[in-house]
Residue, then its C-alpha position, 0 to 999 in steps of 0.5 A: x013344419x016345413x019341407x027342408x029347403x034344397x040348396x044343392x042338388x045331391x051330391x050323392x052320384x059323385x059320393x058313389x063314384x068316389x066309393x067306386x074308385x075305393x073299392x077298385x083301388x083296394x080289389x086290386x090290392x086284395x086281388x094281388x095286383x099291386x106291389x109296394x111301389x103301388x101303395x103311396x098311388x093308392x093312398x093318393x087317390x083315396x085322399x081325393x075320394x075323402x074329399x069327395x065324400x066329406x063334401x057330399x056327407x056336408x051337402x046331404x047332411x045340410x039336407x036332412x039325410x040322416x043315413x047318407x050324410x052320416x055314412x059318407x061321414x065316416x067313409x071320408x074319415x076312415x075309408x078314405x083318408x084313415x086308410x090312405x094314410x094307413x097305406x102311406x105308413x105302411x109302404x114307409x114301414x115295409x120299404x124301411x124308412x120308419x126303421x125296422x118295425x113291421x105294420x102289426x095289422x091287428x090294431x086295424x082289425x079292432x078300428x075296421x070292427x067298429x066300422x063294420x059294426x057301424x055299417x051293419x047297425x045301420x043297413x035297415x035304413x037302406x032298405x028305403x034306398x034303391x035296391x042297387x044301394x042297399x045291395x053296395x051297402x051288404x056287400x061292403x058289410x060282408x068286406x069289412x067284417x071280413x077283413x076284420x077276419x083277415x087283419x085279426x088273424x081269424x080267416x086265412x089269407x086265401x080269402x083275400x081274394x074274395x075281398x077283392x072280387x066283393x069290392x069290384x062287385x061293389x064298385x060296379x054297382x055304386x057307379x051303374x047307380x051314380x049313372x041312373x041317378x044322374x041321366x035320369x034327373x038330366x032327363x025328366x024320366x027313368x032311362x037306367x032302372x033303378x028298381x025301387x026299393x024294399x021298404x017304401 
């Protein structure tokens, strides 16, 4: 059987950096840092990441990667464009222009459950993903699972920051990795490590 041609090269840097502006967007939310008026802004920014990630989980799907096309599959679903128009609905709620009615978080609870089980489930396919990778990956299992706690009502609102933080942290990583994996192709050679993997 033959090696799967590449007609594009990975799109997978851009992918990370659009999960990076996610994680910025929500840590700040998480942290307290933006108000209503801030909601529809980020909910803007988030359909430009979906677009980003539905593209990348096309191109690395194209390509045979089973784990990253599926995952920025679903991330451009539902931690891009599912949750800016959550975040839209929701600043037309509180501001009252949907009518009286409160954003009952709860049903978001049991929709991210299925997301941070599906995350979780897959988490061993990255141990053959460079360490910073697999690292972006338990981090954003350990947010999900957690806000699964927070919208359900099992975990204080004192946590919230810690979401926040975790997000940054994941942030951070995801764009050092999009930076490696980028000037290290450009450039023939490794000029940021990327520090292998667990599994070869």
């Amino acid at each position: 059987m033959s090696e799967p041609q590449h007609t594009f090269v990975s799109p997978g840097p851009a992918g990370l950096a659009a999960l990076a502006v996610a994680c910025f967007g929500f840590g700040a939310v998480f942290t307290g840092q933006v108000g209503l008026g801030g909601l529809p802004l980020l909910a803007a920014w988030l359909i430009g990441g979906g677009i980003v990630q539905y593209t990348v989980a096309v191109i690395e799907l194209k390509d045979h990667n089973m784990t990253g096309g599926n995952v920025f599959l679903f991330f451009s679903a539902f931690f891009m464009f599912g949750a800016a128009l959550s975040v839209l609905v929701k600043f037309l709620m509180l501001s009252g222009m949907l009518g009286s009615a409160a954003p009952q978080s709860v049903v978001e609870g049991y929709c991210w459950m299925a997301g941070a089980a599906f995350l979780t489930s897959i988490t061993p396919s990255y141990l053959k993903a460079p360490k910073p990778l697999f690292a972006v990956v338990i981090l954003v299992d350990i947010v999900l699972w957690m806000i699964v706690g927070l919208d359900l009502g099992l975990l204080d609102a004192a946590f919230k920051p810690l979401v926040g933080y975790l997000l940054f942290s994941a942030g951070w990583i995801a764009l050092y990795l999009a930076a490696a994996i980028v000037n290290n192709h450009i450039h023939g050679k490794e000029l940021l490590p990327t520090f292998g993997s667990f599994v070869e």
